[in-house]
C-alpha positions in Angstrom: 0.0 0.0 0.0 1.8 3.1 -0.9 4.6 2.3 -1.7 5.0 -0.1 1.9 5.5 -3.9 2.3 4.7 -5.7 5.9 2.9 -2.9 6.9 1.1 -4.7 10.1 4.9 -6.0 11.1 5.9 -2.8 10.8 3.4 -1.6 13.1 3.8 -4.0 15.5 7.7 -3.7 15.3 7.1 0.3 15.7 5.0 -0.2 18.8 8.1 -2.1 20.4 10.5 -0.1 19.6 8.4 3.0 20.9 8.2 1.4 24.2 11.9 0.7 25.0 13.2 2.8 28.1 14.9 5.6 26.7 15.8 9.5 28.0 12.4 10.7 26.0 10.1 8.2 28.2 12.2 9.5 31.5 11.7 13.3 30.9 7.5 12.1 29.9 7.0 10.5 33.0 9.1 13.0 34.9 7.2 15.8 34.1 4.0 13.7 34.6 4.8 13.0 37.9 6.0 16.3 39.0 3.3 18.5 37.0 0.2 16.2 36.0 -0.3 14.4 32.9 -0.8 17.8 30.5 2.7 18.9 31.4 3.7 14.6 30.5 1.7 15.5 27.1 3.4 18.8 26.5 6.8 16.6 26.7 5.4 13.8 24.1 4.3 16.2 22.1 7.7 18.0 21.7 9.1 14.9 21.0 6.4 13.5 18.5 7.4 17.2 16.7 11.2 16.3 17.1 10.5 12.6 15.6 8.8 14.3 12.4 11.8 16.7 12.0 14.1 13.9 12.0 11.3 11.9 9.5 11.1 14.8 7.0 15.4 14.8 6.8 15.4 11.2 6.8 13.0 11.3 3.6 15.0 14.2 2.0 18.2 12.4 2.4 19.8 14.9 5.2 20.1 12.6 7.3 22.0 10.5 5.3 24.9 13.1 6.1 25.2 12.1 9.5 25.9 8.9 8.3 28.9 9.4 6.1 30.1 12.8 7.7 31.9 12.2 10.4 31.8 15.8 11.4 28.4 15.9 11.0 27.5 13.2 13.4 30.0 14.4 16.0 28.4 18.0 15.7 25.2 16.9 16.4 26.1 14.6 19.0 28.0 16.7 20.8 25.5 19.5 21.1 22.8 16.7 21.9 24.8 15.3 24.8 25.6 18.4 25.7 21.9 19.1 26.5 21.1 16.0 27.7 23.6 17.2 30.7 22.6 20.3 31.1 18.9 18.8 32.1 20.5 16.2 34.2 22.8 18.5 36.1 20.0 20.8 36.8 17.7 18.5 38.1 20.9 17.2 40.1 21.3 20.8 42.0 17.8 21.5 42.4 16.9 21.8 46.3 14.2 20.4 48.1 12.0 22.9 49.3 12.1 23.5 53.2 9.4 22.7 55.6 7.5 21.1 53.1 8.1 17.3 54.4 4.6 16.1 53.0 4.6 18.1 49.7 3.8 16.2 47.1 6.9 15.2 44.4 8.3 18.5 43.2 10.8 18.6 40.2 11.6 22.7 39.4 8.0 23.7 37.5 8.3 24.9 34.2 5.4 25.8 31.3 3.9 23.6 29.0 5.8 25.6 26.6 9.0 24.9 27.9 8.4 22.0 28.2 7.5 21.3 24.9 10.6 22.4 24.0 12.4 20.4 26.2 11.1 17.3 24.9 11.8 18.9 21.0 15.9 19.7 21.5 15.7 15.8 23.4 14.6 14.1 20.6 16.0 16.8 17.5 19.5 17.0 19.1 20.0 12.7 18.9 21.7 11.9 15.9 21.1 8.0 17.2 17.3 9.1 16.1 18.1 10.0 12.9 20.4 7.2 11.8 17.4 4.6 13.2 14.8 6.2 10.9 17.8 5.8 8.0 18.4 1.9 8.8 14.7 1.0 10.0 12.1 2.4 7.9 13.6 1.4 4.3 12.7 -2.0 4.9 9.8 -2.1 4.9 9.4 0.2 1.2 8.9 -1.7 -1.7 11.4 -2.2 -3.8 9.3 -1.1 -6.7 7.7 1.7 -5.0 6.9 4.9 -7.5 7.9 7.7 -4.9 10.0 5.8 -2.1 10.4 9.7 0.2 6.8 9.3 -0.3 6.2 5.8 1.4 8.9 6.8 3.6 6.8 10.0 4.9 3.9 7.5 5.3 5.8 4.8 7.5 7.5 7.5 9.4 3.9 9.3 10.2 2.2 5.4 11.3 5.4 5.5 14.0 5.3 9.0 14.8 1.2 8.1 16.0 2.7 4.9 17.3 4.9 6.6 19.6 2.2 9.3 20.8 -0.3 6.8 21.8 2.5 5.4 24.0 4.0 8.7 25.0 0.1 9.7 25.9 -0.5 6.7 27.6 3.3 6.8 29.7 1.7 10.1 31.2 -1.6 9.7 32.1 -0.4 6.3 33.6 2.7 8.5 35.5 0.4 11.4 36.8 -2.0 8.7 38.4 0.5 6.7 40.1 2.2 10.1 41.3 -1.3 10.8 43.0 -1.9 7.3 44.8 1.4 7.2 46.1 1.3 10.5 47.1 5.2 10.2 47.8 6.9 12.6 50.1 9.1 15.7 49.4 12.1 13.6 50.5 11.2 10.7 48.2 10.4 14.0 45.5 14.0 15.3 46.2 15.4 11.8 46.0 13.3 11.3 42.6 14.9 15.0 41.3 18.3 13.3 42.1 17.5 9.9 40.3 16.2 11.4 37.0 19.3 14.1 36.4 21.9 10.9 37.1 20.2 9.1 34.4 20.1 12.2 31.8 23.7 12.7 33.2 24.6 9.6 32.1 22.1 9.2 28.9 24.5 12.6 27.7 27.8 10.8 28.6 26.6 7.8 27.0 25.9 9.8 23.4 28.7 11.9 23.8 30.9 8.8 23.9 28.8 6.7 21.1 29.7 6.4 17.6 27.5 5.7 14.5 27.4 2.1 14.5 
């Protein structure tokens, strides 16, 4: 259809893939936690728009740069780690409020809209995304497809949805476990420290990847 071949395993391979832990789940679930699904959505949104940048240059062939220019890659990866610890270390030195031993989990409050962007420069700023769309989605385009960007576009778009429902479902499913555990501001400051080790090390770990 399209252009496509094994559409339905591609779906269900998409779905999979989607649902491995990664640093775009964390900072979804994260925010969920801290600010209530809609800030969760305002994260998997950014990176549903992130995912469709990195489709669109995939299709185009730009990302096919990052794949033979070793520049390139490094560039990108560089600035993407770089971001990844600039996230981590400030969750790392955010303080837990005083006298506030019951408050509910706090990570530092920001706006949708910020947030939104913080979930974009996550996702846009990993040239690890990029290369997957390059090696993953061309399987599954005919061989004999008339416009293969085309068919391209359309695969990318049924995983872009793929990932939203999950990204969706990761924070309405964080934001209601926040409230029925109802966890302390110690467990809350404990929580800040957990997330920014794991983006601290998510940055180290890109910074020190190559592009196989």
């Amino acid at each position: 259809m399209f252009g496509t071949q094994d559409l339905l395993l591609f779906i269900v391979s998409g779905l999979l893939l989607n649902m491995t832990p990664g640093p775009d789940s964390l900072l979804i679930m994260a925010r969920s936690a801290s600010q209530g699904w809609r800030a969760g959505s305002a994260a998997a949104l950014g990176i549903g728009a992130g995912t469709c940048i990195h489709i669109l240059a995939a299709a185009l062939g730009l990302s096919a740069i990052l794949a033979t220019s070793t520049w390139a890659f490094t560039l990108v990866k560089f600035i993407g780690a770089a971001y990844l610890l600039y996230v981590g270390v400030a969750l790392l030195l955010s303080k837990r409020k005083p006298g506030a031993a019951e408050a509910p989990v706090h990570l530092p409050g920001l706006s949708y809209r910020r947030i939104f962007v913080q979930g974009f420069f996550s996702n846009v700023l990993n040239p690890k995304v990029a290369l997957f769309f390059l090696a993953f989605v061309p399987q599954f385009i005919a061989p004999e497809a008339p416009d293969k960007a085309l068919a391209f576009i359309l695969l990318g778009a049924i995983f872009n949805l793929n990932g939203m429902l999950w990204c969706h479902f990761l924070a309405l499913s964080s934001a209601f476990a926040s409230r029925k555990l109802k966890a302390s501001a110690v467990i809350g400051h404990w929580l800040n420290r957990t997330v920014g080790l794991v983006f601290v090390s998510f940055g180290i770990k890109l910074a020190l990847s190559d592009r196989s």
